[in-house]
KOLKERO-110319 format. One line per field, with one value per residue (C-alpha): residue in one letter; residue number from 1; z, x, y. Coordinates in steps of 0.001 Angstrom, whole numbers, plus 524288, in hexadecimal, padded with zeros to 5 digits. Example, Ala and Ser with C-alpha at 12.3 -4.5 7.8 and 13.67 -1.06 7.14 Angstrom:
2
resn	[a | s] $
resi	[1 | 2] $
zz	[81E78 | 81BE4] $
xx	[8300C | 83566] $
yy	[7EE6C | 7FBDC] $
END
This chain:
117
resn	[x | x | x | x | x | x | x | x | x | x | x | x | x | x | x | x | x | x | x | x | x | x | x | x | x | x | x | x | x | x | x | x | x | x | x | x | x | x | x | x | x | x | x | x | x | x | x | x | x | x | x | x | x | x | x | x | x | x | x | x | x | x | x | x | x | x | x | x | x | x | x | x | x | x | x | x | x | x | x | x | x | x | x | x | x | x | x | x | x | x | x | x | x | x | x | x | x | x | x | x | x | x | x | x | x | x | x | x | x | x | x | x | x | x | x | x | x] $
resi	[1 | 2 | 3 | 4 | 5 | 6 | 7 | 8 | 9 | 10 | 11 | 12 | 13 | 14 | 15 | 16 | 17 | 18 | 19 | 20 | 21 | 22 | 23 | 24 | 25 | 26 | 27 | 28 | 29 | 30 | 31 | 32 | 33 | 34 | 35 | 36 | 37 | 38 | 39 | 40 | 41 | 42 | 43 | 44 | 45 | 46 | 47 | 48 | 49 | 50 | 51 | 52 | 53 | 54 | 55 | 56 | 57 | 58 | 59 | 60 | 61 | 62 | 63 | 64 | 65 | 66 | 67 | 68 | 69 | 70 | 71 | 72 | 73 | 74 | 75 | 76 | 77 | 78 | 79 | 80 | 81 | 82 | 83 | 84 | 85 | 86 | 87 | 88 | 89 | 90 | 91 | 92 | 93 | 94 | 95 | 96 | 97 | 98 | 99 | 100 | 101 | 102 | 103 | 104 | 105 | 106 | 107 | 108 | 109 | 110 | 111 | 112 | 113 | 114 | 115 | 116 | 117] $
zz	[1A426 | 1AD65 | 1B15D | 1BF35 | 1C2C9 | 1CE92 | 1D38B | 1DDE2 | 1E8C3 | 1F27C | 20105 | 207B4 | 21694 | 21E40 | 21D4C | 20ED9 | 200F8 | 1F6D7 | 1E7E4 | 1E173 | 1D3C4 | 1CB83 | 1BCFC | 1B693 | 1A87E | 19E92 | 19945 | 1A17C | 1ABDF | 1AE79 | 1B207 | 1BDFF | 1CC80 | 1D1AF | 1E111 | 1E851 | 1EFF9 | 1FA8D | 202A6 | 20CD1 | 21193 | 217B0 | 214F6 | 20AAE | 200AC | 201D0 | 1F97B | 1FCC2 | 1F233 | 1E6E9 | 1DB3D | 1D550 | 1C6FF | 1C9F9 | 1D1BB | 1DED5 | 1E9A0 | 1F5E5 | 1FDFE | 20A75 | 216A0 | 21B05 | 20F28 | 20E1B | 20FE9 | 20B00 | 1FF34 | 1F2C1 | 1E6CD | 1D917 | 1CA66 | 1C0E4 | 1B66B | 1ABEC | 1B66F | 1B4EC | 1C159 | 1CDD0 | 1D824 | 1E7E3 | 1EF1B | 1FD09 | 2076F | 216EC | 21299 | 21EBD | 22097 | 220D7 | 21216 | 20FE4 | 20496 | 1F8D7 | 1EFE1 | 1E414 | 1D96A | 1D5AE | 1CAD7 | 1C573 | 1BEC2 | 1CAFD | 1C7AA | 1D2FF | 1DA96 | 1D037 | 1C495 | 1CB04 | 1C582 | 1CEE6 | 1CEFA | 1D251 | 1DE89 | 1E6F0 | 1F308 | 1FBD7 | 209C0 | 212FA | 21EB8] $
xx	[1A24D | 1ABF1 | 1B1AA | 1B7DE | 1C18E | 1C796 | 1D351 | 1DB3D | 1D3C9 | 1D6D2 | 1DB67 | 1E70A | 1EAF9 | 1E821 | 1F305 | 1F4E0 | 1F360 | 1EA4D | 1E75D | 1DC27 | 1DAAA | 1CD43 | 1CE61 | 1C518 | 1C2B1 | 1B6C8 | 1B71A | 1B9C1 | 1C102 | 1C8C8 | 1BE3B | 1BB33 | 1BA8B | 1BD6A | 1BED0 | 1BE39 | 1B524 | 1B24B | 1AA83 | 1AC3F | 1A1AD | 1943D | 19A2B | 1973B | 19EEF | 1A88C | 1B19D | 1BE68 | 1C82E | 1C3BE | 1CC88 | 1C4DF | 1C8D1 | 1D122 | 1DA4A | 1D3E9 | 1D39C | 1CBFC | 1C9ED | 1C296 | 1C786 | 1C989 | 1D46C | 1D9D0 | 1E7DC | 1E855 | 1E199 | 1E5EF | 1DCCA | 1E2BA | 1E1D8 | 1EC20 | 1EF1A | 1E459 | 1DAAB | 1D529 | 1D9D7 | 1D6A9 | 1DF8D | 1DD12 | 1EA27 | 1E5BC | 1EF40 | 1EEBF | 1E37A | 1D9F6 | 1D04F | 1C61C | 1CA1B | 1C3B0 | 1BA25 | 1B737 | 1BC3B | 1B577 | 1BA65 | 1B14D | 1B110 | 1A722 | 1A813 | 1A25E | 19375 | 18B23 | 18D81 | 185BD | 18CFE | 19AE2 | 1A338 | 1A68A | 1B16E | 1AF05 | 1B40A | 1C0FB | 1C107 | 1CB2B | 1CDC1 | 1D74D | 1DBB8] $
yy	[59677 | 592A6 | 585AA | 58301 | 578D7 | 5741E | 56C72 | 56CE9 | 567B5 | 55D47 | 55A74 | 56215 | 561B8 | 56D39 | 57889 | 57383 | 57AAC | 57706 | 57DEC | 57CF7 | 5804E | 585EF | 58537 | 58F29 | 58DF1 | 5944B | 5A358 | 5AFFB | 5A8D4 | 5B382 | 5BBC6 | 5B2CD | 5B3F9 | 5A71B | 5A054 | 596B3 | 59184 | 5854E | 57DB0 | 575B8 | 56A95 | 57117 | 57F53 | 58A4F | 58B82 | 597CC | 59F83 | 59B97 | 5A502 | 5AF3B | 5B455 | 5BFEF | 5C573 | 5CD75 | 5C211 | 5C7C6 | 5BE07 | 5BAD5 | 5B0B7 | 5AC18 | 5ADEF | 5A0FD | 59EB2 | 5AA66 | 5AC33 | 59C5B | 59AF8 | 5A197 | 5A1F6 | 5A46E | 5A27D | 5A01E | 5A90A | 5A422 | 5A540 | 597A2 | 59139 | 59513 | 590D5 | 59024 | 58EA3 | 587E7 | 58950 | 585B1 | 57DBA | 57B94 | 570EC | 57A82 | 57DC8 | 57205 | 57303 | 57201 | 57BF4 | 5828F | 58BD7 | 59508 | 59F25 | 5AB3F | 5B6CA | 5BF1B | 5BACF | 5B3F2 | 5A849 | 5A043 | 5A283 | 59EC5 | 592DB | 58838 | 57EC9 | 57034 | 5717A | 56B00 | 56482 | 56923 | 56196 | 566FA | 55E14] $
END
């Protein structure tokens, strides 16, 4: 199995930078896809960043260019660099993880509140 934690999360002004970290711990981790995701109040929740096996990357329109998803070099923490946070960022965040199954069998972080004003 696979364990998911978060940190990171917390309030920032608008046009300001915030990280959020995912560690990832249990077997095969390095054999894991692995994202982000969020949701904001009374919306669906969306994939936000993706890192794929091979250290492929993709994200959602409305980040790209200033989000930046990576893992460090034992592949146990994800990282989400947030920069020119918007107020419409606001969410909360979730790390997610899966070995390219279905939806149901993914691993979900506790999820962190993130507030830009």
């Amino acid at each position: 199995h696979v364990q998911l934690v978060e940190s990171g999360g917390g309030s920032v002004n608008a046009g300001g930078s915030l990280t959020l970290s995912c560690a990832a711990s249990g077997s095969a981790v390095s054999n894991l896809y692995m994202a982000w995701f969020r949701q904001a109040p009374g919306k669906e929740r969306e994939g936000v960043a993706y890192l794929a096996i091979n250290g492929g990357t993709d994200y959602t329109y409305a980040v790209a260019g200033r989000f930046t998803i990576s893992q460090d070099k034992t592949r146990k923490t994800l990282y989400l660099h947030m920069n020119s946070l918007r107020t419409e960022d606001t969410a909360m965040y979730y790390c997610e993880a899966d070995f390219g199954v279905q939806c149901s069998s993914w691993y979900w972080g506790q999820g962190t509140q993130v507030t830009v004003s």
